[in-house]
N, C-alpha and C positions, 0 to 999 in steps of 0.2 A: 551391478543391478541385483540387488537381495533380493527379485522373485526369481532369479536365475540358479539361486541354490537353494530358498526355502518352499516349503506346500505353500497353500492356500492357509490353511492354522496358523505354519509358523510365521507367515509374514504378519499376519491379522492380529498375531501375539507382540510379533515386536513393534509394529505399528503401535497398538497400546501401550507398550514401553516410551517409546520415543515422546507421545502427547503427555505421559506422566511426566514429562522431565522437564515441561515445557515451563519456561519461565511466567508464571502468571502475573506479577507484579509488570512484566515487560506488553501482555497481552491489555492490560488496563491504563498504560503510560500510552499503546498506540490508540486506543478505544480516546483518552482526553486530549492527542494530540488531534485525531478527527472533531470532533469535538469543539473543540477551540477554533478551531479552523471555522468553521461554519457559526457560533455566538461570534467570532469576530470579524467576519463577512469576507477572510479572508479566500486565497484559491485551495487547491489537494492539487497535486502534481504527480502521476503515478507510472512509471514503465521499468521495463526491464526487456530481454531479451527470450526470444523461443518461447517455451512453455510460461516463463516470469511474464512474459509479454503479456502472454493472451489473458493470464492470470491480472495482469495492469486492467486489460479491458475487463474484465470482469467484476473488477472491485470497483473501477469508475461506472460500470453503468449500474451496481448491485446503490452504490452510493447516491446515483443522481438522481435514480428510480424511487427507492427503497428506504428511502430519511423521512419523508412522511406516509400516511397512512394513505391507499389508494383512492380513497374517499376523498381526500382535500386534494388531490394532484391536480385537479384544476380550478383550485383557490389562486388567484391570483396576487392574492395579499399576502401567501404563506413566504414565509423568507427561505431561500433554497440553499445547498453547500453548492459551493461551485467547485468543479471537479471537470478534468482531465485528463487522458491516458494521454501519455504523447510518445504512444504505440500504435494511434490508428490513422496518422494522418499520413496514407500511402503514398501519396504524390510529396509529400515532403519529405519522407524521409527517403524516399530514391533518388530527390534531388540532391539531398546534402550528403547522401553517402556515395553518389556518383563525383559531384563537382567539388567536392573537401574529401570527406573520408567517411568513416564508418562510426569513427568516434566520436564525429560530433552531431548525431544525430538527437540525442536528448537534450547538449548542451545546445545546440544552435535556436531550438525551438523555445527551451529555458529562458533565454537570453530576451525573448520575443515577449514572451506572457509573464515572465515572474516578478515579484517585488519582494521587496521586505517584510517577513511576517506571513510572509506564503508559507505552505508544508509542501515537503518533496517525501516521494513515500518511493523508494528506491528497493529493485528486489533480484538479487544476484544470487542464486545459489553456491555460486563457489567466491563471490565477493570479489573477484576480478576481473568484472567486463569492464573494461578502460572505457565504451562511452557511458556507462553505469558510473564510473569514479570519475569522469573529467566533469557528468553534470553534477554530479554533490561538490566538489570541492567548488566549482563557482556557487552554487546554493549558499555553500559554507561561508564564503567569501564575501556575500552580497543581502546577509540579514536573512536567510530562509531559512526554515527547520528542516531540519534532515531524520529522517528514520528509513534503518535499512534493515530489509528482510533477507536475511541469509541461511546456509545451511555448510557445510561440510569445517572447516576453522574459522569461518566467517571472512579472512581474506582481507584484502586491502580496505573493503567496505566498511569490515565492523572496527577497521582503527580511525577513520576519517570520521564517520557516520557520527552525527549528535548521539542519537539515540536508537535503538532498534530489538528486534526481536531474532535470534539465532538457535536452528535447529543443526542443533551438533551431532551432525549424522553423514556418513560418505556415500550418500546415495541420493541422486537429482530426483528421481520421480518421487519418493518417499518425501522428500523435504520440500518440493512443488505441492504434493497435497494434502502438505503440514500447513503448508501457508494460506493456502485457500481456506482450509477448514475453520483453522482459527480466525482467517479474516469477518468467517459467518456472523461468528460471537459479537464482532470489535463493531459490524454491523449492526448487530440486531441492541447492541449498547447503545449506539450512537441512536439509534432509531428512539430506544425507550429516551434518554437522556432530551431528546427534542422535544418529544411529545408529552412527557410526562406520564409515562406510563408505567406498567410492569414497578420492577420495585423505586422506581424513580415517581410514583405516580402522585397528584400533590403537590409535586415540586414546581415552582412558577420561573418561566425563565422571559425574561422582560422583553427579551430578543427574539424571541417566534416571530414576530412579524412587523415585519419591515418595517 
């Protein structure tokens, strides 16, 4: 834990080190896989474990909320991304980590909602939680896109994983809210890219609505 040896400066210092290092080419590949997802009416499928978890919930209701403007939310005709965590559904996942195990808690519910051409947005700090890799590699297996958010070597996640964003740093809470922060961005893109706004503004997308 780097605030367990550094001040309040130095961590805030290295904190700004680690966002400079940050793959931006990889921040704009997750920003058009969202994106995508939603002009092609497809699902976002989003969990992970612990802190990853809640961060799942966060970015599916930042997502299902927050793609259009709060003024149209109840346009009925507006076309919406469909979106996911399958981190919040408590009664299911005590059921399958009681009566299976613990690792098929993403797969099992995957198996239920996903198709071909879905996105999996998959997010493992240390890139090996086994029910984290047993639901990509059926993703992998069955025509969905994979992107994994990781942090410390990236781990089994970033060799299986299509595509993803990896904060290479050996510290879980540091790299927990690396991934939130830059999720704000990948949002606040997807948001301008729907609506035609911000430097997207102009731009006509034939697919707004339904």
């Amino acid at each position: 834990m780097l605030g367990v040896e550094l001040d309040a400066g130095a961590y805030l210092e290295k904190l700004q080190q680690e966002l400079a290092r940050i793959d931006r080419a990889a921040m704009e590949r997750w920003a058009d896989a969202i994106y995508e997802a939603w002009r092609d009416g497809k699902y976002v499928f989003i969990f992970g474990n612990g802190g990853s978890g809640t961060t799942a919930s966060h970015m599916c209701e930042d997502l299902g909320k927050s793609t259009l403007p709060e003024s149209e939310l109840m346009d009925e005709t507006r076309k919406r991304l469909k979106v996911l965590s399958l981190t919040d559904n408590a009664g299911w996942l005590m059921a399958i980590g009681n009566d299976l195990s613990y690792d098929q808690i993403f797969l099992q519910q995957l198996m239920n909602f996903g198709s071909s051409g879905d996105l999996v947005l998959a997010i493992s700090g240390s890139g090996n939680s086994e029910n984290v890799l047993k639901a990509v590699d059926w993703a992998n297996r069955h025509g969905l896109k994979t992107f994994g958010l990781t942090g410390y070597d990236g781990g089994r996640l970033k060799q299986i994983q299509q595509d993803g964003l990896h904060v290479a740093l050996d510290d879980m809470g540091m790299v927990e809210s690396i991934h939130l922060a830059l999720f704000h961005w990948v949002l606040n893109d997807v948001f301008a890219r729907i609506n035609a706004q911000g430097r997207y503004a102009g731009a006509v997308e034939e697919a707004a609505r339904s």
